[in-house]
N, C-alpha and C positions, 0 to 999 in steps of 0.2 A: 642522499636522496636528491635525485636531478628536477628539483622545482621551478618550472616555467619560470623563466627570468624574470627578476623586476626591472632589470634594464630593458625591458622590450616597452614601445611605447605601449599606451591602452588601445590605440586601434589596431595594432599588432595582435595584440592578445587578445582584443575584442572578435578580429578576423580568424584566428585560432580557434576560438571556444564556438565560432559560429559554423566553424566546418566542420566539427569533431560532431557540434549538435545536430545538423543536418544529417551527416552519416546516421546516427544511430536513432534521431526520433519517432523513428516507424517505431523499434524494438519498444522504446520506452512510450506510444502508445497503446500498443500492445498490452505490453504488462500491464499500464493504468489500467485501461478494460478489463482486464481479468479479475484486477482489485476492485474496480468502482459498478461494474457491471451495466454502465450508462455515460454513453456518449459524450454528455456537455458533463460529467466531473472527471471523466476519464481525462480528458481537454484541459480543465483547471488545475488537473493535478498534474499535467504531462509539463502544464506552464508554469506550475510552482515548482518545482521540481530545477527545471532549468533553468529561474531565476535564482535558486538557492546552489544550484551550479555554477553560474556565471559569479555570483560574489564570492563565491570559495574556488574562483577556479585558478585562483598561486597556490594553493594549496596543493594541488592536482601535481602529481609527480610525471615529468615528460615516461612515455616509455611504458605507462601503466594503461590500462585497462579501462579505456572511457566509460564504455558500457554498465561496465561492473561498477562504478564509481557512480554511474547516475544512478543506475537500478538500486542501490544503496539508499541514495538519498531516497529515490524516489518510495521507498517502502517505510522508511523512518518518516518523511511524510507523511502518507498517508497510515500510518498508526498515529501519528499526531492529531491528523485531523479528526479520522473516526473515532480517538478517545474525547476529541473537543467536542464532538458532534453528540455523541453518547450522553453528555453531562449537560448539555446546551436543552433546555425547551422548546416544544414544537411550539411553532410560529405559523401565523399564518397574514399574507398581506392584507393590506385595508382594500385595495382593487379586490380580492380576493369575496373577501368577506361582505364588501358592498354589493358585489353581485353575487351573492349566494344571498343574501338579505332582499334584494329584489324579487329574485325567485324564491322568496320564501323557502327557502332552503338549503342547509350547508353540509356538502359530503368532503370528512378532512382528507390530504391528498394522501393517494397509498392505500383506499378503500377497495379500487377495484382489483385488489388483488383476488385470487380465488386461496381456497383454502390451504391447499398446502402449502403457495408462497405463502401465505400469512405467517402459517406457522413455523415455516422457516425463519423466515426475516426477525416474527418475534420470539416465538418460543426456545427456537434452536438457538438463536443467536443470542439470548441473554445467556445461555450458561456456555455457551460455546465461547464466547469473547473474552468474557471474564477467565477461564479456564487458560485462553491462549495469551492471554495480559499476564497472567502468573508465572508465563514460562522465564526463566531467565532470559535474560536477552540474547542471546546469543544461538540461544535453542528457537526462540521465538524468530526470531531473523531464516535461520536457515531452513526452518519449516515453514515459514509464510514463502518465503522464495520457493521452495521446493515444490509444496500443496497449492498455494495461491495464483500464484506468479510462473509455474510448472517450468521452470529453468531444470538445466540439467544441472546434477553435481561439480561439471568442471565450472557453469557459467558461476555456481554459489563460489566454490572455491573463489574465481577471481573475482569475483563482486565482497565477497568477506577480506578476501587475503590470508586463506587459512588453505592448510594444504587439504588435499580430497579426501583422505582418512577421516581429518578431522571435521570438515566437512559431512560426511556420511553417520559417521557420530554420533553429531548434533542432531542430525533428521530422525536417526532410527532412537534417539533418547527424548527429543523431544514430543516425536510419536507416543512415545511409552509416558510421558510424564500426563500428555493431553488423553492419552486412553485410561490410563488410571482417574486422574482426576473426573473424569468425564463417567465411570463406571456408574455408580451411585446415581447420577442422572437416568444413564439407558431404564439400569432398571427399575427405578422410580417411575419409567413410563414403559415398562415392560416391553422397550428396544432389543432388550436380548434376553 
């Protein structure tokens, strides 16, 4: 494995890791967006992402696949987050809450949704997350890039390191593990 030298100084490989991140950070805001669906976390996430790049980037083998290497991160990420976020309390600030008490009034944020975003965000997404938290990891990876993140099969292959068969695999079995699981829901709300 040819890993970025430790004989290079740190601004060496600081100016390395800064041009590989320039090249590719459209792609890896992109995919945030796709994941976050909103601007200012698609941004926190594009920036955590790249901060968890930059300390792990001796790690980063010369000769491999930047893109595929952040997109990685960047999805283990953001499964990290949104399981943190999932378990986390809704919060609301004191600025918040002191003017909504001024106006005699308090709408929590996320109200003005209409109904069927609601019921997406809440009804679909409780059984929908948990279902896709179940997949093994590796099913779960290549079908959030696949479904989420809409990469092609070659871009998952080089973002996993798994050749394209196995690749394709995982998409069309992790399909099958989330539609199984997911059956008993549809038709509990008479979906099919």
């Amino acid at each position: 494995m040819n890993l970025w030298s430790r004989s290079l100084s740190p601004e060496a490989r600081r100016r390395q890791f800064e041009e590989l991140a320039r090249e590719h950070e459209p792609a890896l805001m992109r995919a945030a967006l796709r994941l976050t669906g909103d601007q200012a976390e698609a941004e926190d996430l594009c920036q955590e992402t790249l901060i968890k790049a930059y300390v792990a980037f001796e790690q980063f083998s010369r000769g491999s696949n930047f893109r595929g290497w952040t997109l990685r991160i960047l999805a283990n990420t953001h499964i990290s987050r949104y399981r943190s976020h999932r378990r986390a309390p809704d919060t609301v600030s004191w600025e918040e809450l002191g003017a909504a008490t001024v106006r005699g009034e308090y709408d929590p944020p996320g109200e003005d949704l209409g109904p069927e975003e609601r019921f997406v965000e809440h009804e679909l997404s409780e059984d929908l997350a948990p279902a896709l938290e179940a997949l093994p990891e590796d099913f779960r990876l290549a079908v959030i890039l696949s479904d989420i993140l809409e990469l092609s099969y070659k871009e998952i292959s080089t973002s996993l390191g798994a050749p394209l068969g196995t690749v394709r695999s995982r998409i069309f079995r992790g399909r099958k593990m989330l539609r199984d699981s997911l059956q008993e829901y549809a038709e509990s709300r008479r979906l099919v």
